[in-house]
C-alpha positions in Angstrom: -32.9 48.7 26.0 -29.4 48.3 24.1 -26.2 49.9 23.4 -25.6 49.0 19.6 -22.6 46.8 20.4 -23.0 43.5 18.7 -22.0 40.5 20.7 -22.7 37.7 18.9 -24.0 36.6 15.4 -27.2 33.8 15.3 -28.3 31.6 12.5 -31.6 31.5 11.5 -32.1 27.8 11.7 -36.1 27.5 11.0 -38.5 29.8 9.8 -42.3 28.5 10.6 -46.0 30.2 11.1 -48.2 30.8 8.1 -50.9 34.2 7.9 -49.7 35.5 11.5 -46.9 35.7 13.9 -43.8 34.3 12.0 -41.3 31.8 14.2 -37.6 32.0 14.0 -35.7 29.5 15.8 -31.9 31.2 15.9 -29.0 29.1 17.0 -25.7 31.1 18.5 -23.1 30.4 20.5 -24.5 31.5 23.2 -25.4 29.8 26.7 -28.9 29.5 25.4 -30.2 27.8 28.3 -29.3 30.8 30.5 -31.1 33.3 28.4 -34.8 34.0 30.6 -38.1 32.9 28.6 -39.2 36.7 27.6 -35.8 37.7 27.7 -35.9 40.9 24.9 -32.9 40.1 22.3 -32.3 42.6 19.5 -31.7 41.0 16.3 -30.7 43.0 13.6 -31.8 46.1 15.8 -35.0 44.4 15.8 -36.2 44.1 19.6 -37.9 40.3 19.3 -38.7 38.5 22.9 -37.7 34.6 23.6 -40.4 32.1 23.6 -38.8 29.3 24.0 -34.6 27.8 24.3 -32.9 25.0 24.7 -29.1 24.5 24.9 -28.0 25.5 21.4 -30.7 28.3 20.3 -34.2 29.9 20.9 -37.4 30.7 19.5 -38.8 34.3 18.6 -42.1 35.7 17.3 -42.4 38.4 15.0 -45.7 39.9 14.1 -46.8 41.2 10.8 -46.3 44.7 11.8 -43.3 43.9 12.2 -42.3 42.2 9.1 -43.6 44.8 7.2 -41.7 47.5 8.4 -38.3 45.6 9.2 -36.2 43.7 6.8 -37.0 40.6 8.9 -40.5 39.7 6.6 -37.3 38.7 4.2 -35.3 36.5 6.1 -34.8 32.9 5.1 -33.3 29.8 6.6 -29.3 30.4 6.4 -29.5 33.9 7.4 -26.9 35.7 9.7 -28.3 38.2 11.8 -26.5 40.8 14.5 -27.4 40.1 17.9 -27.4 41.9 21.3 -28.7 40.5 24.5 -30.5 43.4 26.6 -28.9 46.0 28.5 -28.6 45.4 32.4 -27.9 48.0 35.2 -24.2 48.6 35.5 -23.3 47.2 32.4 -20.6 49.5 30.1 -22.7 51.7 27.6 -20.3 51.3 24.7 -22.3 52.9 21.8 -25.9 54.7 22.5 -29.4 53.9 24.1 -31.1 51.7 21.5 -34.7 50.7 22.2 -35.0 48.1 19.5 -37.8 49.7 17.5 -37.3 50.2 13.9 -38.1 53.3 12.1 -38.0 52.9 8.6 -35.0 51.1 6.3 -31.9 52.7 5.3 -31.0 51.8 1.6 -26.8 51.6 0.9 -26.0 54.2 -1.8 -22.1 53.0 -1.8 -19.6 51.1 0.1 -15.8 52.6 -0.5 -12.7 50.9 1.4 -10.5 53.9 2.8 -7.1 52.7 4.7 -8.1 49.9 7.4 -12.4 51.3 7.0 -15.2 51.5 5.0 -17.2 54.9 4.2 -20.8 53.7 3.8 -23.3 56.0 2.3 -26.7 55.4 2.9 -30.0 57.0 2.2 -32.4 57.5 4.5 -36.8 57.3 4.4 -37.2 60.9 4.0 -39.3 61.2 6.8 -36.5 60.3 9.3 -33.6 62.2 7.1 -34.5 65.7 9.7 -32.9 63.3 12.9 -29.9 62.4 11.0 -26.8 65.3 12.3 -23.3 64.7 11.4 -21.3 63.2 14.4 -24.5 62.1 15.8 -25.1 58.2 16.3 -27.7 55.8 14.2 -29.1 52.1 15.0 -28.2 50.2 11.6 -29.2 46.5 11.9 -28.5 46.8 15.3 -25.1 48.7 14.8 -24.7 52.0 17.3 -22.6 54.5 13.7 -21.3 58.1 14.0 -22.9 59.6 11.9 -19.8 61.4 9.3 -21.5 64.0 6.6 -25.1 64.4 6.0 -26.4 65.6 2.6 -30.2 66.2 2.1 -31.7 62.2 2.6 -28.4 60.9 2.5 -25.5 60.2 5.2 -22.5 58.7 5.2 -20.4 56.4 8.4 -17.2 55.3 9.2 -16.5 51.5 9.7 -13.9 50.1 11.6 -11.9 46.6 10.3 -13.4 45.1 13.4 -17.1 45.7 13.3 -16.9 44.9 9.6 -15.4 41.8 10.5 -17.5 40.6 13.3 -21.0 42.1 11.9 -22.8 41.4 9.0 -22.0 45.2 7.3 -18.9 43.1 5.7 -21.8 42.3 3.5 -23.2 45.1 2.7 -23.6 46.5 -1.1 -25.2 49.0 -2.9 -29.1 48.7 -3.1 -28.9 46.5 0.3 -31.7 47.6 2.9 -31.2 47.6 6.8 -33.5 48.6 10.1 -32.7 51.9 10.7 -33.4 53.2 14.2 -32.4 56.9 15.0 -31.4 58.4 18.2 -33.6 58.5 20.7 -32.1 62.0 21.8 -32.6 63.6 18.3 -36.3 62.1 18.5 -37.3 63.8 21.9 -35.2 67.3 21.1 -37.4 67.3 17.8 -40.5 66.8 19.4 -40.0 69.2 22.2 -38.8 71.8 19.4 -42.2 71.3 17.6 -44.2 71.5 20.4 -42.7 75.1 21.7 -43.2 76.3 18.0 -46.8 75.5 18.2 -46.9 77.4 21.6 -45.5 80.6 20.0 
């Protein structure tokens, strides 16, 4: 599980495996030798598990499910991607519960600087659009958002100079695509409202 609240950026430096799992070694400046082999990291709000470290980075492996519902099937060498080490009891739940597990990819309608933030607007798969509320929160390449206005598939949020600065949105434009995961509450009150209308 994770909060949303980036705490470091990795480099993809290697990208190996041909017709299965794809490898990613990521380098960060993290301790890398402290991080547990099957530690779960999220990267990009993409929950991916360590198979290997050494002082400077780690290896991951990604399936082909997963690259083909993810933006990660994309990725190249050079590529910066949000990261968030997993969640551990007593640690300060600064944005929402994340699981890691992508839903579908947002596409970014428009990015407009307002004062010291940016309004993004976004449109969501339109099977996910029903779990999107205004002032709710959204996973967006890892990124625990308020959800501002909602209008049919689209929705707009509010970023802050410093999670522009010290995520990748700052790189955000329209037509980009990012792993959208929704909240987990808005999934379970949905499904509970469906099953009591199929008991009436």
């Amino acid at each position: 599980m994770f909060t949303g609240i980036v705490t470091a950026s990795g480099k993809i430096a290697a990208v190996g495996g041909e017709g299965g799992d794809r490898v990613l070694r990521i380098e960060t400046d993290w301790d890398c030798l402290s991080i547990p082999i099957g530690a779960s990291i999220s990267h990009a709000g993409i929950c991916l598990t360590v198979t290997a470290r050494d002082a400077t980075g780690y290896e991951v492996a990604a399936s082909a499910e997963t690259m083909s519902v993810t933006t990660l099937g994309s990725w190249q060498q050079g590529d910066t991607v949000n990261l968030e080490r997993a969640l551990a009891v007593g640690d300060e739940l600064g944005g929402h519960i994340v699981s890691g597990h992508v839903d579908g990819l947002a596409e970014v309608l428009s990015v407009e600087a307002v004062g010291d933030s940016h309004v993004v607007w976004f449109r969501a798969p339109k099977g996910l659009a029903r779990f999107v509320a205004a002032k709710g929160s959204v996973a967006l390449d890892g990124v625990s958002l308020t959800v501002n206005a909602v209008d049919g598939t689209d929705f707009s949020v509010n970023v802050i100079q410093h999670t522009w600065d010290v995520t990748t949105l700052g790189r955000l434009q329209a037509g980009s695509k990012m792993n959208m995961e929704i909240d987990m509450l808005a999934r379970y009150v949905a499904r509970l409202n469906e099953s009591s209308e199929h008991e009436v």
